[in-house]
PAZAPA-4460 file (N, C-alpha, C; in steps of 0.05 Angstrom, whole numbers, plus 32768, in hexadecimal, padded with zeros to 4 digits):
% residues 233
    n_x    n_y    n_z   ca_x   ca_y   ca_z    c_x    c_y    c_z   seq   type   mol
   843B   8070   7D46   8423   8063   7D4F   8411   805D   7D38     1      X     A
   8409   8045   7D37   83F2   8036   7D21   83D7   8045   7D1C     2      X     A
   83D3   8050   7D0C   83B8   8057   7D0B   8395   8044   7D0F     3      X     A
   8388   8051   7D21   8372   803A   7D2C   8364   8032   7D11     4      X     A
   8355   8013   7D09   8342   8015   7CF5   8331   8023   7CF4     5      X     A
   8329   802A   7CDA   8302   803B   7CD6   82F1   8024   7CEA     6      X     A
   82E6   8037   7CF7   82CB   802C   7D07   82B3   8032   7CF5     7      X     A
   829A   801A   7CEA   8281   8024   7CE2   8274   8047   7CF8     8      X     A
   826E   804F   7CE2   8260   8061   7CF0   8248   8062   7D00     9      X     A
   8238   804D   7CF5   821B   8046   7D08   8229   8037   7D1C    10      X     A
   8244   802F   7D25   8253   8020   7D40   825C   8030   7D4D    11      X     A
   8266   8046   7D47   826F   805A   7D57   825C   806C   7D61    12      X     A
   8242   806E   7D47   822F   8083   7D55   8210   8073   7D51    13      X     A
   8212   8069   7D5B   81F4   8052   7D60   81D7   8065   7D5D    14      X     A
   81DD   807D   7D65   81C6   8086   7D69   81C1   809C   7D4D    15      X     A
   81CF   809D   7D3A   81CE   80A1   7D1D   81B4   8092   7D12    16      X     A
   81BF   8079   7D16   81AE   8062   7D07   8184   805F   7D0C    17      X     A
   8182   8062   7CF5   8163   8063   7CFB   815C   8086   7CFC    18      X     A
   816B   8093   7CFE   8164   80B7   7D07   814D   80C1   7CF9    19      X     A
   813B   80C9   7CF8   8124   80D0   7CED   812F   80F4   7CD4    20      X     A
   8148   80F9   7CE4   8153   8115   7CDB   8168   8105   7CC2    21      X     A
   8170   80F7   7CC0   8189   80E6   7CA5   8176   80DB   7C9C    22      X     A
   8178   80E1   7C80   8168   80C8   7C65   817B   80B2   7C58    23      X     A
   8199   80C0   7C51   81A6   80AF   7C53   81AC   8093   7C61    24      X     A
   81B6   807E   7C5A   81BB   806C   7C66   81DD   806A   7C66    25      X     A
   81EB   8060   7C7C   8203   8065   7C85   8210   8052   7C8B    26      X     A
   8209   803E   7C81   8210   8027   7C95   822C   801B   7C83    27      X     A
   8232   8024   7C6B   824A   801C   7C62   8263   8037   7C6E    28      X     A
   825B   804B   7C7B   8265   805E   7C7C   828A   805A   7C9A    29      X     A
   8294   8064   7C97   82AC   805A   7CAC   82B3   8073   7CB0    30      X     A
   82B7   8075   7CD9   82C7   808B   7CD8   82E6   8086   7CDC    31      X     A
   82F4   8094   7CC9   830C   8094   7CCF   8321   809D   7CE3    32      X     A
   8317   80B0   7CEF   8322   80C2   7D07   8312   80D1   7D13    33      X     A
   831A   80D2   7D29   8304   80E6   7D3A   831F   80E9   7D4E    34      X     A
   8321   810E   7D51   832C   811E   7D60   831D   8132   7D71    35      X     A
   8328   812C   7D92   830E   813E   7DA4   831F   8154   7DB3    36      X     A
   8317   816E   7DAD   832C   8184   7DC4   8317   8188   7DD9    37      X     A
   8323   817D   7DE6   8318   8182   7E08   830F   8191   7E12    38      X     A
   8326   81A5   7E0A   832A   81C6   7E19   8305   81D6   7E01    39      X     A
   8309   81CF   7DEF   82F4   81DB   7DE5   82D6   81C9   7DE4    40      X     A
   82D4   81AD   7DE7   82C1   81AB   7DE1   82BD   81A1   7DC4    41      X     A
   82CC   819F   7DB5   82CC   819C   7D97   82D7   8184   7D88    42      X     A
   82C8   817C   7D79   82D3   8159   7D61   82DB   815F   7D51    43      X     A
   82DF   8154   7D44   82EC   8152   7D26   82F0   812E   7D20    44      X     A
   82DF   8135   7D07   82DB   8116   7CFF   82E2   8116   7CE1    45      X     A
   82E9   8104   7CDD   82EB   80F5   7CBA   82E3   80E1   7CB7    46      X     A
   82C9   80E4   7CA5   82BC   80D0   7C9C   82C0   80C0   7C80    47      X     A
   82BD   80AE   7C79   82BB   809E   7C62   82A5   8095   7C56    48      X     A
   829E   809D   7C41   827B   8096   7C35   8286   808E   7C1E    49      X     A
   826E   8077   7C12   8273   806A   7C01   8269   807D   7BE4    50      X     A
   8254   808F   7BEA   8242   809C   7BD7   8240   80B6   7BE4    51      X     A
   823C   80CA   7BDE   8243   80EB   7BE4   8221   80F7   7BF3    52      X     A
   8223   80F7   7C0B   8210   8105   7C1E   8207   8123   7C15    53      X     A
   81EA   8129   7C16   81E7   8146   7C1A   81FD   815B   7C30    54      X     A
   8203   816C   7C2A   8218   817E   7C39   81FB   8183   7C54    55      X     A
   81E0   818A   7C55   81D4   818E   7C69   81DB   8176   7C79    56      X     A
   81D4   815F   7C6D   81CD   8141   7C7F   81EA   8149   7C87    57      X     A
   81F8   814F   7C87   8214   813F   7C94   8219   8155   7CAE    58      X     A
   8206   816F   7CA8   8208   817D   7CC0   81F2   817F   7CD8    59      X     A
   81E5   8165   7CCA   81CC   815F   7CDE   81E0   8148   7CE9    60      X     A
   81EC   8138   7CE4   81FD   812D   7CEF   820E   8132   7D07    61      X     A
   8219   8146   7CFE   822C   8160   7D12   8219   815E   7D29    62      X     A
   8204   8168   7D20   81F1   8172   7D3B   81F1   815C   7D46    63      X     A
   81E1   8144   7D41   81DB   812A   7D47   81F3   8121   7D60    64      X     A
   8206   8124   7D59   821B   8122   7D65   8224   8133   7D89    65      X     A
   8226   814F   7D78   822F   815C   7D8C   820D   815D   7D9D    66      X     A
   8201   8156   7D9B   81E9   8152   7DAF   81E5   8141   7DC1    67      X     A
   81F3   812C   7DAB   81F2   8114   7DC3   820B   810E   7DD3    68      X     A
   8220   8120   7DD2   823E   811A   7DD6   823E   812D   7DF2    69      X     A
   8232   8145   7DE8   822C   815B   7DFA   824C   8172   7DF0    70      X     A
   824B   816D   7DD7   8262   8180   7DCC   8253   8196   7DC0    71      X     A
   8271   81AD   7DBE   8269   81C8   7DB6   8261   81C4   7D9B    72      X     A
   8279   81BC   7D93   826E   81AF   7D71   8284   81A1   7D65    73      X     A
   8270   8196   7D4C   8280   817A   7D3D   8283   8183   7D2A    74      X     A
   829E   8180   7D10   82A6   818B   7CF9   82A7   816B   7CED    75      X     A
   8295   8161   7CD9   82A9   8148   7CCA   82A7   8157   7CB1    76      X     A
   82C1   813F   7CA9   82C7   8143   7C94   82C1   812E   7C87    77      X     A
   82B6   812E   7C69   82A7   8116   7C60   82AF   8113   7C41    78      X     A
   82C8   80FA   7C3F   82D6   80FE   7C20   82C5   80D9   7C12    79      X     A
   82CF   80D8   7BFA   82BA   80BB   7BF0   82CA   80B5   7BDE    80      X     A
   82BC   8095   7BE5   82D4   8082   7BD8   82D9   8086   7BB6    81      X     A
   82ED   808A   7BAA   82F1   8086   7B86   82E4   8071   7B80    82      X     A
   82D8   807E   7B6B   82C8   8064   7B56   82DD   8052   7B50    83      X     A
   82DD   803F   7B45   82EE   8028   7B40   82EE   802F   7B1F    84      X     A
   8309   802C   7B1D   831A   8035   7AFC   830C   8023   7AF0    85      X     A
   82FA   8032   7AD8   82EF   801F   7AC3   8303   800B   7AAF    86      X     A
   82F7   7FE9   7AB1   8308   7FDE   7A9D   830D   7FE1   7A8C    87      X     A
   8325   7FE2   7A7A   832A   7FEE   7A62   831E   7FD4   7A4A    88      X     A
   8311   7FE3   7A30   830A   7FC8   7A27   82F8   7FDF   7A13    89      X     A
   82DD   7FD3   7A02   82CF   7FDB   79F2   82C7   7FF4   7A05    90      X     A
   82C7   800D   79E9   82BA   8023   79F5   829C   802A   7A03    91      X     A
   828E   8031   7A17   8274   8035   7A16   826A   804B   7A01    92      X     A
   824F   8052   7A09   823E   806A   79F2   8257   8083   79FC    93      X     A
   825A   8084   7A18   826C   80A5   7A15   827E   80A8   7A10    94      X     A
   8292   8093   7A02   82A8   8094   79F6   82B7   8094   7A0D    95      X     A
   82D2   80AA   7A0A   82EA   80A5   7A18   82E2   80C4   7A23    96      X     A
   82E8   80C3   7A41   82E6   80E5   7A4D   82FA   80F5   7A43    97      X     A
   82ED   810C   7A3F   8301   8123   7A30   8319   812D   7A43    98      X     A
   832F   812F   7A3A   834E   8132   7A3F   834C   814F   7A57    99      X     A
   835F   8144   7A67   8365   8167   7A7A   836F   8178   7A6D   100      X     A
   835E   8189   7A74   8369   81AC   7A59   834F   81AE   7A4B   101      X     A
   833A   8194   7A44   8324   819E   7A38   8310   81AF   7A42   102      X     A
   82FD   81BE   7A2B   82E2   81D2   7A3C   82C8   81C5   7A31   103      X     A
   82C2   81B0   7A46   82AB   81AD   7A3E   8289   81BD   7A42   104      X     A
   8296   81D5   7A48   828E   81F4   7A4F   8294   8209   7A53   105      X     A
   8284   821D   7A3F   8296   8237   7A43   82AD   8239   7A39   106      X     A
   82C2   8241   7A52   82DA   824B   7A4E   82E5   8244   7A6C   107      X     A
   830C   8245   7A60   830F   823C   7A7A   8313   8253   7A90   108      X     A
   8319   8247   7AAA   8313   8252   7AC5   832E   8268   7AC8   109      X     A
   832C   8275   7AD3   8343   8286   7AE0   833E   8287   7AFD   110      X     A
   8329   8286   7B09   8320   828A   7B25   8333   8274   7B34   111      X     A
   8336   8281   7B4B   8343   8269   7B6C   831F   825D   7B6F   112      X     A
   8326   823A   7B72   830A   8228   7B80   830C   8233   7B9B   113      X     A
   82F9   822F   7BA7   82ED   822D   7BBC   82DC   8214   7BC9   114      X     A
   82EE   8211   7BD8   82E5   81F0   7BE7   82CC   81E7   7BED   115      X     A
   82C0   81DB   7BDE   82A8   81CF   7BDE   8299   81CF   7BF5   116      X     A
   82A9   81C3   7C13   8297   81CA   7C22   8294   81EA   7C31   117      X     A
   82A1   8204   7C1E   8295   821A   7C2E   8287   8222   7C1C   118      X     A
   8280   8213   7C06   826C   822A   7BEC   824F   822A   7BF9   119      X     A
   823B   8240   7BFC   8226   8242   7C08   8216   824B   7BF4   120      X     A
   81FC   8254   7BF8   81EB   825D   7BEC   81F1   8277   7BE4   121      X     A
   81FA   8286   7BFA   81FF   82A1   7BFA   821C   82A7   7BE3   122      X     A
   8229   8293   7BDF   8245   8298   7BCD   8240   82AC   7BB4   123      X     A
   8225   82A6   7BA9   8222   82B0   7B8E   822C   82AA   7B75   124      X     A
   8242   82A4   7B7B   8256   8293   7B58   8270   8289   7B69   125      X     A
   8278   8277   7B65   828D   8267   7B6B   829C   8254   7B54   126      X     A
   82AE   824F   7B58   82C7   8242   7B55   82C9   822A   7B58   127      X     A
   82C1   820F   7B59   82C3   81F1   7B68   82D8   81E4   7B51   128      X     A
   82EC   81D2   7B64   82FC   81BE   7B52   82ED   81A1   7B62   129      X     A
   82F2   818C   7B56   82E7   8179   7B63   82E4   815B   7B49   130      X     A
   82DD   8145   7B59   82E6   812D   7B48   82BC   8129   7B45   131      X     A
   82B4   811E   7B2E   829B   811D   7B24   8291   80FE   7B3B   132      X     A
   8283   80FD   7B4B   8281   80E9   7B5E   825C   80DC   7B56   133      X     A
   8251   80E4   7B4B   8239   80E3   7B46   822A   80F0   7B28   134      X     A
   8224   80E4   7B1C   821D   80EC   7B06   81FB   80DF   7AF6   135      X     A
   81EA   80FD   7AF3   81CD   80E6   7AED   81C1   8106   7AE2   136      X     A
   81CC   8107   7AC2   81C0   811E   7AB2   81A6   8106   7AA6   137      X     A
   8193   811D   7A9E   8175   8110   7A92   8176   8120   7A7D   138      X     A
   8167   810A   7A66   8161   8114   7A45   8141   811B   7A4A   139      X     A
   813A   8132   7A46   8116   8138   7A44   8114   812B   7A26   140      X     A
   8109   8117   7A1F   8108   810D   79FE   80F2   811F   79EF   141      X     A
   80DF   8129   79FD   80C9   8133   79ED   80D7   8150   79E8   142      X     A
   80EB   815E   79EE   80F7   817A   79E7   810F   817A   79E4   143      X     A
   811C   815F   79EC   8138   815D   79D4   814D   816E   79E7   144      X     A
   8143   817A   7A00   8159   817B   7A11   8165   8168   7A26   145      X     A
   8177   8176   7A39   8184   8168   7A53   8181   8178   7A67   146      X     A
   817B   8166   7A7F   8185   8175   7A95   81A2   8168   7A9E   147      X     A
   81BA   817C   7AA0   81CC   816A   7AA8   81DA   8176   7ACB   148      X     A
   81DB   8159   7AD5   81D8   815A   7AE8   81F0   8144   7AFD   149      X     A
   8203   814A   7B06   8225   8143   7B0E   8224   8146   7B26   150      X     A
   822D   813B   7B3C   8238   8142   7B5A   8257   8144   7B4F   151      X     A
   8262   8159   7B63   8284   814B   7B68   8286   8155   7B7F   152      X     A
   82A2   814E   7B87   82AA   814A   7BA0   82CA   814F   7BA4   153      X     A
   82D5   8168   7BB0   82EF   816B   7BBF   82FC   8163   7BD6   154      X     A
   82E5   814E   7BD9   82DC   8143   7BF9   82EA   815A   7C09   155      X     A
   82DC   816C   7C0D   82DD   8177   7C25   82BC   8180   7C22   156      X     A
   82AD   817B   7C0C   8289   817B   7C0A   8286   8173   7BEA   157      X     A
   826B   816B   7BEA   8265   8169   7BCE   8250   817E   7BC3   158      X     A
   824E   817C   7BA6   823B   818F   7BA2   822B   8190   7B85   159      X     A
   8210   8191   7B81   820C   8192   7B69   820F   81A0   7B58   160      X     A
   8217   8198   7B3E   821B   81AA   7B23   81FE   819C   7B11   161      X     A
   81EB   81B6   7B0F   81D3   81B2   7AFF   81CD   81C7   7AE8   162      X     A
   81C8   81BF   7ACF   81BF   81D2   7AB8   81B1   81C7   7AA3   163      X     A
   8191   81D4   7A9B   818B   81CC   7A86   8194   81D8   7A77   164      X     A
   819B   81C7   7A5E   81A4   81C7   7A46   8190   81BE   7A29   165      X     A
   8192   81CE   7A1C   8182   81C8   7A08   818C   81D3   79ED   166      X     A
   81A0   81DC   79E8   81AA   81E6   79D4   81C3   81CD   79C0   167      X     A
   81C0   81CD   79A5   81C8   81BF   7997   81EC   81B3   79AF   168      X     A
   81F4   819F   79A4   820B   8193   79BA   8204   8188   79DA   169      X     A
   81EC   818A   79DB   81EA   8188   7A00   81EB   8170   7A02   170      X     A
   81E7   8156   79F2   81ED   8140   79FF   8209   813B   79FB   171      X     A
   8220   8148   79EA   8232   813D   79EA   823A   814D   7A02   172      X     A
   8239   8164   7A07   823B   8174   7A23   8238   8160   7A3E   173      X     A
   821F   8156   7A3B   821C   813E   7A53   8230   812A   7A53   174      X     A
   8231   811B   7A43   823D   80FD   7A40   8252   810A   7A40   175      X     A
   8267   811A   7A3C   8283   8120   7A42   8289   811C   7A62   176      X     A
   8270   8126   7A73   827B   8126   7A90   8277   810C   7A97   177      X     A
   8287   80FF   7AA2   828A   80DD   7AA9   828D   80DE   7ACD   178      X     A
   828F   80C2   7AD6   828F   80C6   7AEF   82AD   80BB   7AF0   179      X     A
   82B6   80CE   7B0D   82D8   80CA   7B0A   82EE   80DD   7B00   180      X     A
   82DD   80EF   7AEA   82ED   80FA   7AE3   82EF   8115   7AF6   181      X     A
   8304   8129   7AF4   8306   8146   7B04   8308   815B   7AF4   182      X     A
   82EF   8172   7B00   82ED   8181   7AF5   82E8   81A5   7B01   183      X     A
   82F3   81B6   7AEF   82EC   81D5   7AF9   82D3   81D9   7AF7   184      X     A
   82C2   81E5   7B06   82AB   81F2   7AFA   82A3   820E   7B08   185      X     A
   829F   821E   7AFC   8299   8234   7B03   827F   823E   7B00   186      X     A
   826B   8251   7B0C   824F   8256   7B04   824A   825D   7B25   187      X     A
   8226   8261   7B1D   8219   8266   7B2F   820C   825D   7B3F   188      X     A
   820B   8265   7B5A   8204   8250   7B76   81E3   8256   7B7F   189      X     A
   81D6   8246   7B77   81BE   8240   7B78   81B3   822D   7B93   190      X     A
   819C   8228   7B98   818D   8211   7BA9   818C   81F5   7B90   191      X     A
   8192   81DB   7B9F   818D   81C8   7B92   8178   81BF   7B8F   192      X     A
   8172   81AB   7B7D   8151   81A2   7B81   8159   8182   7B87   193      X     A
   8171   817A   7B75   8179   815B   7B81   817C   8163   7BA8   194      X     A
   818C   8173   7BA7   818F   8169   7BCA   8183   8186   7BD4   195      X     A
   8168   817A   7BE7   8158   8191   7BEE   8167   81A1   7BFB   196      X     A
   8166   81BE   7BF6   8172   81DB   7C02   8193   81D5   7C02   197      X     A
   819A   81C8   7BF8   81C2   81CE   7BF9   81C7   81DC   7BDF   198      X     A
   81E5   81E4   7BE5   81EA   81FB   7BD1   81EF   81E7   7BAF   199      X     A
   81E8   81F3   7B94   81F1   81E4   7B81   8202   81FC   7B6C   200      X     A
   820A   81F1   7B57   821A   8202   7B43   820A   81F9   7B31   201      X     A
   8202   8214   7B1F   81EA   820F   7AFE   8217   821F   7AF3   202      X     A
   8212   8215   7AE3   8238   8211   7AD7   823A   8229   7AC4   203      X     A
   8243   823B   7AC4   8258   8242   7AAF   8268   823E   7A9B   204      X     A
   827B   8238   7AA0   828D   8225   7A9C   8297   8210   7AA7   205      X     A
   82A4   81F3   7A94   82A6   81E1   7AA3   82C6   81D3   7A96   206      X     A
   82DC   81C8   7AA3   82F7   81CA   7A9C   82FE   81B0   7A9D   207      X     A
   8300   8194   7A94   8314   8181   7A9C   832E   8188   7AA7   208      X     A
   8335   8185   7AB9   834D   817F   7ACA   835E   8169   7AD7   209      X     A
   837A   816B   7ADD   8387   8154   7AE5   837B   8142   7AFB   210      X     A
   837A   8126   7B04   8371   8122   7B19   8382   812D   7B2E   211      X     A
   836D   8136   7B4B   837A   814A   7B57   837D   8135   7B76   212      X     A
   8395   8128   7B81   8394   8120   7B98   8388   8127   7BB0   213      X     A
   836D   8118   7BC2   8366   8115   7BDB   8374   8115   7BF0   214      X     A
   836C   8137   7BFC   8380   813B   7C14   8371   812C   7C29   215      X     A
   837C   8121   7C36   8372   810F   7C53   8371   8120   7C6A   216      X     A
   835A   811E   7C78   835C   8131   7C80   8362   811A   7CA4   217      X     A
   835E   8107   7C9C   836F   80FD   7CB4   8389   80F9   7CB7   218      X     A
   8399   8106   7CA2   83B6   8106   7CA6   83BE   8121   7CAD   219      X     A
   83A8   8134   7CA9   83AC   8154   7CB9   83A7   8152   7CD4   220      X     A
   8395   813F   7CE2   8388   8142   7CF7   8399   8142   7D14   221      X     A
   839E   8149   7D28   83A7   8156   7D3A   839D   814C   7D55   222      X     A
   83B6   8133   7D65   83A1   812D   7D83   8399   8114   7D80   223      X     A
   8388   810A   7D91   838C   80EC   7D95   8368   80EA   7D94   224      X     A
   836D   80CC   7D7D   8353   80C0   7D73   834A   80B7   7D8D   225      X     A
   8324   80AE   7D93   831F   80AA   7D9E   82FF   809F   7D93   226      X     A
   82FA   8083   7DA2   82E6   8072   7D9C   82CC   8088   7DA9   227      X     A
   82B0   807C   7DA4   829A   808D   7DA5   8299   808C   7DD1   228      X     A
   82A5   806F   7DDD   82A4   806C   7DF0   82B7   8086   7E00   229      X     A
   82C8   808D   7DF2   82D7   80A1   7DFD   82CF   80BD   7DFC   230      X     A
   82C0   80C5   7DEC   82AE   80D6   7DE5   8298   80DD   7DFE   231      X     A
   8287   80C4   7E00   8279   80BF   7E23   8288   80CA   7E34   232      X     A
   829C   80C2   7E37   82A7   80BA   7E57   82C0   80D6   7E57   233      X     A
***
């Protein structure tokens, strides 16, 4: 059996759009699957975003949902599209990203990751592998430091990696992390200040790694898709 197309998400869930609770805007966003168990009460969705959502917003979503559906509750899962492979041609200022096996921090990892979307506040130090999806470190010019500052993403959640730096090397420390590339990082689990109250990593260490394939989580999914009308009725 053919798999159905992505439906926009403001078409399947109309009453998203405009929400006074989402700051995001969604409207490039597609869901890919939606699975409903009956017997429980329960969804399961996979979503598609073009740019990586706060882990809260996406569970204000959940709610949003199972409120208006009249479900026990909603699980999505929320993975984002790859940057588009830079053309090969004259180098930019950050040169060429550093090779898998390099430490562009610390030392390397020994620890098992832990999947991005269960790292919480409460974790204390974690483990994350993940592809760099967002990247916007700042030079303070009047003190000659950085704040450097990375999302990535295992799509199963994203999460920030933040640290001021100010010690001799910190801009080449910055400009090594590129967007696209995948990386280990290990450290401590803090409150963010980019995304209000979600969990972030101040780094430890930080590892270039192989790119690591996107598990789909609509090819795990279990049971028969169903439009938002079926959801109603």
């Amino acid at each position: 059996m053919s798999k159905a197309a992505p439906v926009p998400f403001y078409e399947m869930f109309p009453f998203c759009k405009d929400n006074d609770s989402l700051t995001a805007d969604y409207g490039e966003a597609l869901v890919d699957d939606v699975v409903i168990h009956e017997s429980t009460g329960q969804m399961e969705m996979s979503l598609s975003l073009k740019k990586p959502a706060p882990p809260l917003e996406l569970r204000a979503i959940e709610d949003l949902i199972a409120a208006e559906d009249e479900l026990e509750s909603v699980t999505l899962k929320a993975y984002y599209a790859r940057p588009e492979p830079q053309a090969k041609g004259k180098k930019g200022k950050k040169g060429e990203p550093p090779k898998p096996g390099s430490i562009i921090m610390g030392r390397r990892i020994a620890g098992k990751p832990t999947p991005i979307g269960e790292v919480t506040i409460e974790s204390g130090k974690a483990v994350v592998k993940g592809e760099v999806c967002d990247v916007s470190h700042k030079e303070l010019e009047k003190s000659g430091a950085w704040i450097m500052s990375f999302d990535i993403t295992d799509y199963t959640g994203t999460i920030n990696v933040s640290k001021f730096l100010k010690e001799d090397g910190a801009a080449k420390t910055v400009n090594s992390i590129q967007k696209g590339m995948w990386l280990d990082v290990s450290g401590s689990i803090g409150i963010s200040k980019k995304y209000d109250g979600d969990p972030c990593i101040e780094p430890q260490n930080i590892v270039v790694i192989d790119t690591a394939p996107r598990r789909d989580f609509a090819e795990e999914s279990r049971g028969a898709s169903f439009t938002h009308e079926n959801v109603r009725n």
